[in-house]
N, C-alpha and C positions, 0 to 999 in steps of 0.2 A: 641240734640238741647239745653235741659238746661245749660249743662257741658258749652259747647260755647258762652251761652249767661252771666253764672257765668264766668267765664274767663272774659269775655269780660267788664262785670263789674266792675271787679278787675282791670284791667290793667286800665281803664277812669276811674274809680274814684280815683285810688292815682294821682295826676297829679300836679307831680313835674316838674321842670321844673327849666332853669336858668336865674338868678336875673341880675339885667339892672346892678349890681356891677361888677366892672371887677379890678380884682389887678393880676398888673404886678411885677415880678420879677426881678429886675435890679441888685441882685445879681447876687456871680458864686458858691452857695449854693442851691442844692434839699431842697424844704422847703415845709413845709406841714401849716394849720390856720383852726383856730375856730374864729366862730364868735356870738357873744353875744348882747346880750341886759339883764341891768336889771330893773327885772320884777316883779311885787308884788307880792308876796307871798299871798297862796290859806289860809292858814293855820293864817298866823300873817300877822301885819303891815308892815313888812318888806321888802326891795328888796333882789332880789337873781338873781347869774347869771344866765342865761338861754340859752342856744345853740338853734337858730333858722336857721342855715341851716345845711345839712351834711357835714360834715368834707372837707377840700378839699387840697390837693399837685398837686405841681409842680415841673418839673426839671428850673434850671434858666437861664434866656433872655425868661420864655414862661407866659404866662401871664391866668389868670384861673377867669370864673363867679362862684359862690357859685350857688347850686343843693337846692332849695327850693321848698315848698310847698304857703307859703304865700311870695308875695315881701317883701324885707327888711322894705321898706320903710313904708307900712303897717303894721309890726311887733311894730314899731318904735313909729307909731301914735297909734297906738290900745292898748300896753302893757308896753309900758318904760314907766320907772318911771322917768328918766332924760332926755329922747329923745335923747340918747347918740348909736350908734354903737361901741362895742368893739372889736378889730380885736388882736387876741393873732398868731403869727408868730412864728412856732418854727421848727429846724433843724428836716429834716423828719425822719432821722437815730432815733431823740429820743421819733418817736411816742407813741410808747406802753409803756416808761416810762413816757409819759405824760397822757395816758388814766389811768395809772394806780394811780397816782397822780394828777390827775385832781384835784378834791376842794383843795389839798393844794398848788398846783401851782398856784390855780387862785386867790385865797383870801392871798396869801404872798404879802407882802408889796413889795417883792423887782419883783412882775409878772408886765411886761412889754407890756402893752397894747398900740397899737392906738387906740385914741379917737375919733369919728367925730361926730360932729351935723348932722342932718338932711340938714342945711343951705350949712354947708362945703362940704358937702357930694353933695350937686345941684352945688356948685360953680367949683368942680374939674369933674362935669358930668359924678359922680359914677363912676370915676378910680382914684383907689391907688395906689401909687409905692411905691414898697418896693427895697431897705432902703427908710425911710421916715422918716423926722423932728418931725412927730407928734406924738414920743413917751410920754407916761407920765407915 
């Protein structure tokens, strides 16, 4: 009876689930996204990226919510430093040379993020499509 009621604990209290975000794929590229906010640092005054949902691909025309623990949006109010969403889009082929170059892909000047506010992000009712204007 304990074994069952630990289990049972385990699986209700991680309680992930998926975010009201929905990005579409209107490429004809498999594409995989991270998604960030940055966040104050524990240690200094500074911000730092910060991955706040699990990783998440798609094959393309299919459209994908990011797998979280807290809503985005709540990530957004509680921990950005700019109240900014970062959404990094990259070819799924070159995942594991992205995990494996993470910090230098993301802080290179030439890493190619979408940006959205909180505001923009209400105005398009939490969908993005990729390709999207809103690189910077």
């Amino acid at each position: 009876m304990k074994k069952i009621f630990f289990l049972l604990l385990i699986f209700t209290g991680c309680s992930y689930h998926k975010d009201k975000l929905v990005i579409k794929n209107n490429s004809k590229e498999d594409i995989s996204y991270e998604i960030f906010i940055k966040a104050k640092s524990e240690i200094e005054d500074d911000c730092a990226y910060t991955v706040v949902c699990a990783p998440g691909e798609f094959n393309f025309s299919n459209e994908s919510s990011p797998i979280v623990r807290n809503y985005l949006s709540d990530e957004m109010d509680e921990f950005s430093c700019d109240s900014i969403l970062y959404l990094y889009i990259y070819n799924k082929i070159d995942k594991e040379n992205f995990y494996k170059n993470m910090d230098i892909i993301i802080y290179s000047k030439n890493a190619k993020f979408y940006k959205y506010s909180k505001k923009e992000l209400d105005s398009m009712n939490w969908t993005i499509s990729y390709p999207s204007s809103q690189i910077h």
